[in-house]
BALODREN-244030 format. One record per residue (C-alpha): residue in three letters; x, y, z; residue number from 1. Coordinates in steps of 0.1 Angstrom, whole numbers. Example, Ala and Ser with C-alpha at 12.3 -4.5 7.8 and 13.67 -1.06 7.14 Angstrom:
BALODREN-244030
+---------+-------+-------+-------+-----+
: residuo :    c1 :    c2 :    c3 : num :
+---------+-------+-------+-------+-----+
:     ala :   123 :   -45 :    78 :   1 :
:     ser :   137 :   -11 :    71 :   2 :
+---------+-------+-------+-------+-----+
//
This chain:
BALODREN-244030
+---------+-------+-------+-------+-----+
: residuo :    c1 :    c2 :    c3 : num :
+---------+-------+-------+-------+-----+
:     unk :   294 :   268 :  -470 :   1 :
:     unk :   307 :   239 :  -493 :   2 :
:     unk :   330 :   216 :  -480 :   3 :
:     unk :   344 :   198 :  -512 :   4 :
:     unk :   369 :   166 :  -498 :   5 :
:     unk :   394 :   160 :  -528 :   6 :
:     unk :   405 :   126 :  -534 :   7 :
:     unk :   436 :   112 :  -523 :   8 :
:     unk :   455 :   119 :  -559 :   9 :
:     unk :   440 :   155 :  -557 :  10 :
:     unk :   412 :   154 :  -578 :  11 :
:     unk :   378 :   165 :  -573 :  12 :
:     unk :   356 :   134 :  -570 :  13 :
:     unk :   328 :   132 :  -599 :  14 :
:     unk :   292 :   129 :  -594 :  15 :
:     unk :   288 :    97 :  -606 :  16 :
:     unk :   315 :    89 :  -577 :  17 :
:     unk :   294 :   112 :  -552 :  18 :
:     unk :   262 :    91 :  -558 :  19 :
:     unk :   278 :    58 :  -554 :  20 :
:     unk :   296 :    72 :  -520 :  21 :
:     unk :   256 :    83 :  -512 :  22 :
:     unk :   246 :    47 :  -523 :  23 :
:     unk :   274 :    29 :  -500 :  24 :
:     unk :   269 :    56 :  -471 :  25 :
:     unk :   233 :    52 :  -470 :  26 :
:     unk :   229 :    13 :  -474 :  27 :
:     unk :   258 :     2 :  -446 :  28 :
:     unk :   240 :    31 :  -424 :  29 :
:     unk :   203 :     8 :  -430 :  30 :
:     unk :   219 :   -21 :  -429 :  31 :
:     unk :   202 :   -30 :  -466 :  32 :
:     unk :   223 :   -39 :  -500 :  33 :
:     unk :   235 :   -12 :  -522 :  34 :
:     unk :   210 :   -23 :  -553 :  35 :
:     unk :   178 :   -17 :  -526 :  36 :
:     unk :   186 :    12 :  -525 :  37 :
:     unk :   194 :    27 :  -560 :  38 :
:     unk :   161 :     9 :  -560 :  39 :
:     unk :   142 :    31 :  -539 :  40 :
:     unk :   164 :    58 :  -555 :  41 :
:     unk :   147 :    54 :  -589 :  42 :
:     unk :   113 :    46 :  -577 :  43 :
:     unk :   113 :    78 :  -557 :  44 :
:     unk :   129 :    99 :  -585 :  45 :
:     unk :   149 :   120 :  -566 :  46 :
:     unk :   187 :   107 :  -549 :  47 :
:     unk :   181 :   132 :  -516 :  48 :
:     unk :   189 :   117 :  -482 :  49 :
:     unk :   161 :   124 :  -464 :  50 :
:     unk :   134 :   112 :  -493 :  51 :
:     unk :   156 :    80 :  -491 :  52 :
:     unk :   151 :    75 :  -458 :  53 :
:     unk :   119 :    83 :  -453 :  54 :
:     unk :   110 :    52 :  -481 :  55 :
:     unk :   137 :    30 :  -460 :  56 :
:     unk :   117 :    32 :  -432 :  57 :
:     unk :    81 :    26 :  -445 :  58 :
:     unk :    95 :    -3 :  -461 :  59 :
:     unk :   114 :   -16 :  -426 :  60 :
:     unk :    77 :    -9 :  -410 :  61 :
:     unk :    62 :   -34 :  -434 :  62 :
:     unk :    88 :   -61 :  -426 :  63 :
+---------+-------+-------+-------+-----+
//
């Protein structure tokens, strides 16, 4: 089931907004800047969490 959170003047947030939430959500949660990873975003070619994360990691590992 879809759970769809509308913002707070009622609208349905765009997904342009979504990705940027993703963006926000996924960089404070790794503790890297926003622009690392819509880096990693574009170099993996595909926005899903998990791919993200995976490509967060390796690159934490090299550190």
């Amino acid at each position: 089931m879809t759970h769809i959170q509308l913002k707070a003047d009622g609208t349905i947030p765009t997904a342009a907004e979504k990705s940027e939430e993703e963006v926000a959500y996924l960089a404070k949660r790794h503790r890297v800047s926003p622009a690392i990873v819509r880096e990693i975003i574009r170099r993996v070619g595909s926005s899903e969490r998990t791919a993200v994360e995976r490509e967060i990691q390796k690159g934490k590992a090299r550190r």
